[in-house]
Phi, psi and omega in degrees: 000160180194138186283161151204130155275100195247152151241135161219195200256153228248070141218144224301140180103335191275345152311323170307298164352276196319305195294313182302318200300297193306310193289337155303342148280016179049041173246115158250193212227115227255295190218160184208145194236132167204085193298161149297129193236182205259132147345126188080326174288159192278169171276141177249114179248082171281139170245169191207136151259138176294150202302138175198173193286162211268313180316327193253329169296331195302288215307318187302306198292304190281356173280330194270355154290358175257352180308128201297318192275015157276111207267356198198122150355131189277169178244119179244135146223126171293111210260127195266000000 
């Protein structure tokens, strides 16, 4: 399993996006957190993944860290 954390910019589709990657890598997705922020402010998307191999998760994090609508490297922890 592995935490995650993206911040990206808070427009519609990109959470899907995000969601698309993981399930083309066999990661699914145990919970997802997304507070609200202020108009404008970028969106902070924490996630929890259902347990997968360190390889697949790699590959799902560098396409959504590649994304135009990803503004910051996502903050990954592997959850034991």
């Amino acid at each position: 399993r592995y935490y995650l954390r993206l911040t990206t910019a808070d427009h519609p589709g990109v959470l899907g996006r995000v969601a698309t990657i993981l399930g083309n890598h066999g990661v699914g997705i145990a919970s997802v957190i997304q507070k609200e922020e202020s108009e404008h402010a970028p969106a902070h998307i924490v996630m929890m993944t259902d347990a997968t191999v360190e390889s697949s998760m790699m590959a799902a994090l560098a396409e959504i860290d590649a994304l135009e609508d990803t503004l910051e490297p996502t903050h990954v922890l592997r959850v034991l």
